[in-house]
ZAMIBA-489664 format. One record per residue: x, y, z of N, C-alpha, C in turn. Coordinates in steps of 0.2 Angstrom, whole numbers, padded with zeros to 4 digits, always signed. Each point is the difference from the previous one (the first is absolute). Layout:
XYZXYZXYZ
...
***
This chain:
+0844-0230+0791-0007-0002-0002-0003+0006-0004
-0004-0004-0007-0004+0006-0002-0004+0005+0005
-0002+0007-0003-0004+0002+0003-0005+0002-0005
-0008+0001+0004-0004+0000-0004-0003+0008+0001
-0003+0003-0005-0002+0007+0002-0005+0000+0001
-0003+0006+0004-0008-0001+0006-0002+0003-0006
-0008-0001-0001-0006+0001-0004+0001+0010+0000
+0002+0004-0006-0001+0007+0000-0008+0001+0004
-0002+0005+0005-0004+0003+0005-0004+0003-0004
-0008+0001+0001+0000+0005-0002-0002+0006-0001
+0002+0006-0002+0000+0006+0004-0005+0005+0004
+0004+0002+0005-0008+0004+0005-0003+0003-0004
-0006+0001+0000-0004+0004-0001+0001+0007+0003
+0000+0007-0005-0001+0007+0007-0005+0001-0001
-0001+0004+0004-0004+0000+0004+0001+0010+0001
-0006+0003-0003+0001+0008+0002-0005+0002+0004
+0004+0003+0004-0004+0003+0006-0002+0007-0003
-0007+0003+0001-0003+0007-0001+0000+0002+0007
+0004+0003+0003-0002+0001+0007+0003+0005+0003
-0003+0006+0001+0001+0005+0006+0005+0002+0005
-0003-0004+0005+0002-0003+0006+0006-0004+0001
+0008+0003+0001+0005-0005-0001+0000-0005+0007
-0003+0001+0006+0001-0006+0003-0004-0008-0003
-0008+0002+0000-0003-0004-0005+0004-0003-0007
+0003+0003-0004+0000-0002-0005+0008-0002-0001
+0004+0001+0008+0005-0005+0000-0001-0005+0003
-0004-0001+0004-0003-0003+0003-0002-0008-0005
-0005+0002-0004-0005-0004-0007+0006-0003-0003
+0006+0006-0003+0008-0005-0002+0001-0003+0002
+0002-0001+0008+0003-0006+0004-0002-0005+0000
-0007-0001-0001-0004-0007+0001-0002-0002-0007
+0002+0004-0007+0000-0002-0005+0006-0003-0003
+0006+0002+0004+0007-0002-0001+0001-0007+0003
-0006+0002+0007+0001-0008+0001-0003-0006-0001
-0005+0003-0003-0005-0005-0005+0004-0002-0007
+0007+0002-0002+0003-0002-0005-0002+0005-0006
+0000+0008+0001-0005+0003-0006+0005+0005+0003
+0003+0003-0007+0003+0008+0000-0008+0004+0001
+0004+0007+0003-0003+0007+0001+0001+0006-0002
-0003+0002-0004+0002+0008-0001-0002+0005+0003
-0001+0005+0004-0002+0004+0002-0004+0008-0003
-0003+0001-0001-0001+0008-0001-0006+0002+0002
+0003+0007+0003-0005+0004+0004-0004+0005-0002
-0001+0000-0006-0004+0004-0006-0002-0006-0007
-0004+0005-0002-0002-0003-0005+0002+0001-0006
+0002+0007-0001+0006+0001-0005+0007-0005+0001
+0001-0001+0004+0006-0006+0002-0002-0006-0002
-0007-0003+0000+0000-0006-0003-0001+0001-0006
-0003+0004-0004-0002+0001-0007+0007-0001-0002
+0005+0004+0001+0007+0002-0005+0003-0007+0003
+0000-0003+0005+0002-0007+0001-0004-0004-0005
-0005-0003+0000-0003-0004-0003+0000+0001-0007
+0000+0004-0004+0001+0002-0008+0007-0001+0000
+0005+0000+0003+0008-0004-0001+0001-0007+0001
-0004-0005+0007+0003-0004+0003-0007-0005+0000
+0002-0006-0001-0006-0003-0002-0002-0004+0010
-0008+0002+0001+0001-0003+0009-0005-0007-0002
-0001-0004+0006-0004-0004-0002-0009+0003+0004
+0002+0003+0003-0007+0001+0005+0002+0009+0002
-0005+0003+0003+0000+0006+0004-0006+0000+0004
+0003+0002+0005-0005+0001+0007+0000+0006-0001
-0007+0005+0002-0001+0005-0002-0007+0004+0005
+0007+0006+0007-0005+0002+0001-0006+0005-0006
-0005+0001+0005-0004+0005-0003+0000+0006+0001
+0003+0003+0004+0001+0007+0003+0007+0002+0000
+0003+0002-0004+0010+0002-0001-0002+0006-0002
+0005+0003+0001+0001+0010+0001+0000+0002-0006
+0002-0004-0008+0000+0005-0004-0008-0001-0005
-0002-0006+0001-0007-0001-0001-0003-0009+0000
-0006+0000+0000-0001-0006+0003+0003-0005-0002
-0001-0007+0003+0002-0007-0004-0005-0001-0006
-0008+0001-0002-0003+0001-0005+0003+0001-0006
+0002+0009+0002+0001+0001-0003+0007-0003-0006
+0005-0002+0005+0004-0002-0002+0001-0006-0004
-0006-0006+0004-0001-0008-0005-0002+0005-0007
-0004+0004-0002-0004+0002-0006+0006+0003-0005
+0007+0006+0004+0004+0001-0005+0003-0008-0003
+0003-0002+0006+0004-0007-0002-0002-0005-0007
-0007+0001+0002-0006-0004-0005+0003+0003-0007
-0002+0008+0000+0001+0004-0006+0005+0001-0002
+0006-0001+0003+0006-0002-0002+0003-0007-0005
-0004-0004+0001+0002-0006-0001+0002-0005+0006
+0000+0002+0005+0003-0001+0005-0005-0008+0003
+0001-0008+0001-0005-0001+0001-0001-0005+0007
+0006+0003+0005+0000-0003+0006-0007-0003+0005
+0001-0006+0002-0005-0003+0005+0001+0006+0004
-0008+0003+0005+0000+0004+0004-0003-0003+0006
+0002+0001+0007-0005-0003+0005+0001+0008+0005
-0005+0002-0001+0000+0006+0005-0001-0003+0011
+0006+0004+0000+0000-0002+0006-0002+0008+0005
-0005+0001+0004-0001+0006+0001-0005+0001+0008
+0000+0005+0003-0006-0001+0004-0005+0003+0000
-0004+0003-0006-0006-0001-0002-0002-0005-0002
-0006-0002+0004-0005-0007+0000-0005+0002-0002
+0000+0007-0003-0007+0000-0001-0002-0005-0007
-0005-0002-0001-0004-0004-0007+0001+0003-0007
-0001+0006+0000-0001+0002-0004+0007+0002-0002
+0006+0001+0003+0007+0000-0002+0002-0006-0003
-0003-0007+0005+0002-0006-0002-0001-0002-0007
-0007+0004-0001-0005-0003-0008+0006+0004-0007
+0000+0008+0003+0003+0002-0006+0007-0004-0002
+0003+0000+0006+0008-0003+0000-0002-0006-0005
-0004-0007+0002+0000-0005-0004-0003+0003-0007
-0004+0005-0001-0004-0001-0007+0008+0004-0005
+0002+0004+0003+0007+0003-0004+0005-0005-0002
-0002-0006+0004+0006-0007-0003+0005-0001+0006
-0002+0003+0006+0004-0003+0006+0000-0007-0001
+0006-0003+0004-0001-0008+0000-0005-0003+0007
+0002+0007+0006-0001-0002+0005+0001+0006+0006
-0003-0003+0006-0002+0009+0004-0001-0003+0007
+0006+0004+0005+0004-0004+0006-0001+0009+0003
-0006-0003+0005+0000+0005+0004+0006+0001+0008
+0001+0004+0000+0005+0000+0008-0005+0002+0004
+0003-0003+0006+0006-0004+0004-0001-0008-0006
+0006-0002+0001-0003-0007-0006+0007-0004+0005
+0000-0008-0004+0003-0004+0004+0005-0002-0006
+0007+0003+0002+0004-0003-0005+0000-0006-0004
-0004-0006+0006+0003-0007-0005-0006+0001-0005
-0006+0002-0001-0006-0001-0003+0005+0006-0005
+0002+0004+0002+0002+0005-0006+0004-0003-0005
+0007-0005+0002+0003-0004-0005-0006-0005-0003
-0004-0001+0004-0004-0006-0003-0003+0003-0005
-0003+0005-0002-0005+0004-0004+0004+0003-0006
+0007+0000+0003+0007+0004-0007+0001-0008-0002
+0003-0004+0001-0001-0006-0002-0005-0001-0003
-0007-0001+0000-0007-0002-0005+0000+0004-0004
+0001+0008+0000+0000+0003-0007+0009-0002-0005
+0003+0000+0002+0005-0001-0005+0000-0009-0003
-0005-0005+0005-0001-0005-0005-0005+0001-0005
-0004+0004+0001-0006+0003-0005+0003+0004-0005
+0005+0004+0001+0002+0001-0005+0005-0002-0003
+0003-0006+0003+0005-0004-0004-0004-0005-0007
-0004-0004+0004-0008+0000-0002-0001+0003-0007
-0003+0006+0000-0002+0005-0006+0003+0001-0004
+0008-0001+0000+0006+0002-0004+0000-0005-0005
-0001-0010+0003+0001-0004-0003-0005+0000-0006
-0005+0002+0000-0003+0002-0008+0003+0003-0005
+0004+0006+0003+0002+0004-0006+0007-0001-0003
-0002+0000-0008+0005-0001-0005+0003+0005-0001
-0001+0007+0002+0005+0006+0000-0004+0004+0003
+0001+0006+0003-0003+0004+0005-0007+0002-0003
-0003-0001-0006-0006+0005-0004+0000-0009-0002
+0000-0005-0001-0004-0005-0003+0001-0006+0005
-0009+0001+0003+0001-0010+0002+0000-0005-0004
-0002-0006+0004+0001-0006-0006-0009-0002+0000
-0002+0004+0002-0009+0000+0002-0003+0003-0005
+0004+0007-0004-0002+0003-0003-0004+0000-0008
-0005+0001-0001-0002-0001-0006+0003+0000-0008
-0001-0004-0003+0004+0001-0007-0001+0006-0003
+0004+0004-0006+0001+0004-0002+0000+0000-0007
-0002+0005-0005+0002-0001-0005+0005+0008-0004
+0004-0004-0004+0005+0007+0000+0004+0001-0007
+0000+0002-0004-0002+0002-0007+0003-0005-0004
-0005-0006+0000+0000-0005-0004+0000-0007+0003
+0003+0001+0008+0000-0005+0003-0004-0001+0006
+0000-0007+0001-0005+0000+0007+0006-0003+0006
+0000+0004+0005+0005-0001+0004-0006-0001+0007
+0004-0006+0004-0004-0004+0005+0004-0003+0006
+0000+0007+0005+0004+0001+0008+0001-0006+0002
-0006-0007+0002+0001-0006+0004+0004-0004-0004
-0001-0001-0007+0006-0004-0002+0006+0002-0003
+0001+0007+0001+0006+0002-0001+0002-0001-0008
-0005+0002-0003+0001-0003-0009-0005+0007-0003
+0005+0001-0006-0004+0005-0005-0002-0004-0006
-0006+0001-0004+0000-0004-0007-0003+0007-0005
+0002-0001-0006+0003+0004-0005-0007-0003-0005
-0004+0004+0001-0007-0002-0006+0001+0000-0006
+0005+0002-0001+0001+0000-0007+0003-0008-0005
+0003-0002+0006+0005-0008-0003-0002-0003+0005
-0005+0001+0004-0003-0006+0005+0006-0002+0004
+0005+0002+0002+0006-0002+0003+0001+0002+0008
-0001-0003+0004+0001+0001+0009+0007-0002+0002
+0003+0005+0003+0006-0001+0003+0001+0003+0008
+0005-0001+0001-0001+0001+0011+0005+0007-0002
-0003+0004+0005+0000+0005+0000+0006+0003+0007
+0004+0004-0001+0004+0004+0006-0005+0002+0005
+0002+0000+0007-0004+0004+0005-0001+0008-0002
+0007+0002-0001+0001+0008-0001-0003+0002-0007
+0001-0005-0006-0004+0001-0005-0010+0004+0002
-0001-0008+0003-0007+0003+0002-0001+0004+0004
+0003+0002+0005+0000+0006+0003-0002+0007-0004
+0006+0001-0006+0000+0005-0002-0006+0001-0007
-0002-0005-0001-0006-0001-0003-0007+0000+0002
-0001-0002+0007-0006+0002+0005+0001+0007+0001
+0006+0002+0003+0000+0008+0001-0003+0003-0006
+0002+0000-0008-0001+0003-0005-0008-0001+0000
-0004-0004-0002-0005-0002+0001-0003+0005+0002
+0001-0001+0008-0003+0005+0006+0000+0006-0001
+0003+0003-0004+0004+0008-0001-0001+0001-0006
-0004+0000-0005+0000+0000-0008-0004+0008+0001
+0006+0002-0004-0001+0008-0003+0003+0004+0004
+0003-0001+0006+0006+0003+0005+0007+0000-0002
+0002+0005+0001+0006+0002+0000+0004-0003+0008
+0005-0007-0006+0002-0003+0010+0007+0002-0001
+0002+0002+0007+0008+0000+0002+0001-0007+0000
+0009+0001-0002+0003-0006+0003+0000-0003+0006
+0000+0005+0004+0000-0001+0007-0007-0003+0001
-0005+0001-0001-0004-0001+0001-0004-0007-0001
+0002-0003-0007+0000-0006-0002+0005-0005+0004
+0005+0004+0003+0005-0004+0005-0003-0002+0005
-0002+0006+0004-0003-0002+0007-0006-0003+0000
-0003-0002-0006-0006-0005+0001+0000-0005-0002
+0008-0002-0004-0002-0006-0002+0007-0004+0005
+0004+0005+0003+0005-0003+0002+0000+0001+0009
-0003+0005+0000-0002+0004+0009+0005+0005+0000
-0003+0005+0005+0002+0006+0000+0007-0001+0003
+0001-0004+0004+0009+0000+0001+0004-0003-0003
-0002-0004-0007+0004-0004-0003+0004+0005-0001
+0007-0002-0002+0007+0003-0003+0001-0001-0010
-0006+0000-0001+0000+0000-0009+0001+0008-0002
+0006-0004-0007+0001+0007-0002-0005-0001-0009
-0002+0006-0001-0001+0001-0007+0001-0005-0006
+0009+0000+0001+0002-0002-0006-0002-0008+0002
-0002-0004+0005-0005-0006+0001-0004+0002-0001
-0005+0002+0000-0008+0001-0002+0001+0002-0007
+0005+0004-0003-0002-0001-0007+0004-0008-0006
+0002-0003+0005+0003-0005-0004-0007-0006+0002
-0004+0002+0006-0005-0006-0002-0007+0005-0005
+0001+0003-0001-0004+0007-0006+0003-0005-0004
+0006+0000-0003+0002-0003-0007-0003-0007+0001
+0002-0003+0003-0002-0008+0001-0006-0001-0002
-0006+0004+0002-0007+0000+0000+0000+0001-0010
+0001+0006+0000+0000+0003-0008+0003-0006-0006
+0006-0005+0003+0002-0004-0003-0006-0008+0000
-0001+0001+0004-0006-0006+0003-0006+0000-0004
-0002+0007+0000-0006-0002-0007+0003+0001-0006
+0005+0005-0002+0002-0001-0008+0001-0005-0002
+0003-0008+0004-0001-0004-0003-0007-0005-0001
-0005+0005+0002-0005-0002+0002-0003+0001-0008
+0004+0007-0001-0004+0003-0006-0005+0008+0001
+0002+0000+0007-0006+0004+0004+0004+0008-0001
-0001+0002-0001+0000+0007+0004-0002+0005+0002
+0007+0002+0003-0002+0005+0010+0000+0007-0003
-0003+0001-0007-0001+0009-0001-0002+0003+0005
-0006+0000+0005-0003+0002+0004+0004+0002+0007
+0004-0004+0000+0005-0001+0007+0006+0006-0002
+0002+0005+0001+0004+0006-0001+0004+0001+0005
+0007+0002-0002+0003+0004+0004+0000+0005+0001
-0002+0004+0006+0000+0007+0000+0008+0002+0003
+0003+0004-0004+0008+0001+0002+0000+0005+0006
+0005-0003+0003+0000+0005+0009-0002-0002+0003
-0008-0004-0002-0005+0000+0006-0001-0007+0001
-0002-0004-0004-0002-0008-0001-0002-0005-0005
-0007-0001-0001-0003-0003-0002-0008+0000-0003
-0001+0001-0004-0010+0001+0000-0002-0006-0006
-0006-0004+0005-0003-0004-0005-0004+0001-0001
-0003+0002-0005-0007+0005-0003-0003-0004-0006
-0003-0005+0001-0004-0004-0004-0007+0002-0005
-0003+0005+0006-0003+0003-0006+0001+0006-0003
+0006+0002+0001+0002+0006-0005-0002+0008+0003
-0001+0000+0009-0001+0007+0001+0004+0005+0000
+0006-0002-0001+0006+0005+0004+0006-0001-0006
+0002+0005-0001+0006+0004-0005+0006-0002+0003
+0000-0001+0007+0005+0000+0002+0003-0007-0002
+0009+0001-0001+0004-0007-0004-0002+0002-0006
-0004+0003-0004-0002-0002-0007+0006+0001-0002
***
């Protein structure tokens, strides 16, 4: 008899633990493993930082009192890092005023102990649909489809309909996701000196596996895209070693 193959699953979410306290925070794992969700563990906050800058999580529970400095402190490097994990503080300060900073810093959410596992799956579940949610607008990590149109030396480029048009021959054509990416970036950064790297992880996410010699082949496409437009990218430079600078109004030698 034929056999037919079951529907691919799809994958846990992990789930990292910020947590001190190993009976607690093996504890948190077991009933996230058994709600269908990987767990990580780390008992410091330096442990999470170097985990999360490698491994991409979907959520962190995060107390606020760890030995080598607070949870605060630590959503605020992540943040400055690029780093841009759902956070739900799970901790036993109730005070209000922990509660307020935590959400104004961009917590998702704030779970005081003693707490009730099922409510705790239930509250991890509602942030990772809100932020399954806020992801489907985005056309690359740095451009929603919400985003306001642009204009970029000679063309007017237009995020919701995924189309650039060329003022000089009146001509609109659909445009690459990565194209506009790296074009919104550019925009956003005129007269900066950008790394590769840097243009990667914002248009592609800080763990994407892109190398250069990708990012410089959609640089050529771009450059080919308006030449035959008739357009030229003199303003948009390579700085050798380091990246790229678009300098449209002419502040910086550098590239020249």
């Amino acid at each position: 008899m034929p056999t037919t193959s079951s529907p691919r699953s799809a994958p846990k979410p992990l789930i990292v633990i910020v947590e001190d306290e190993p009976a607690l925070a093996g504890l948190v794992a077991t009933h996230l493993e058994n709600a269908g969700m990987h767990a990580q563990i780390c008992s410091r906050a330096e442990h999470a930082v170097k985990f999360l800058k490698r491994n991409f999580a979907n959520l962190m529970l995060l107390d606020i009192n760890l030995p080598d400095q607070s949870g605060f402190a630590l959503l605020d490097e992540l943040k400055k890092s690029g780093v841009t994990v759902p956070a739900i503080f799970l901790t036993g300060n109730d005070e209000e005023a922990s509660k307020l900073r935590a959400l104004d810093m961009g917590g998702d959410d704030y779970i005081t102990k003693p707490f009730s596992y099922a409510e705790l799956i239930a509250r991890i579940n509602a942030v990772l649909r809100r932020a399954e949610s806020a992801s489907d607008q985005n056309l690359t990590k740095n451009v929603k489809i919400s985003d306001d149109p642009f204009d970029f030396c000679g063309a007017h480029v237009n995020p919701p309909r995924l189309e650039i048009t060329f003022t000089h021959d009146k001509v609109t054509i659909n445009l690459g996701r990565k194209e506009l990416g790296i074009l919104a970036y550019l925009h956003a950064h005129q007269g900066e000196v950008i790394t590769r790297q840097a243009l990667i992880h914002s248009v592609w996410g800080i763990h994407a596996d892109v190398k250069s010699r990708s990012l410089d082949q959609y640089i050529v496409k771009i450059r080919e895209l308006f030449g035959e437009h008739s357009l030229k990218l003199d303003s948009f430079r390579t700085v050798h070693g380091i990246g790229y600078i678009f300098d449209p109004k002419g502040v910086s030698n550098v590239g020249v």
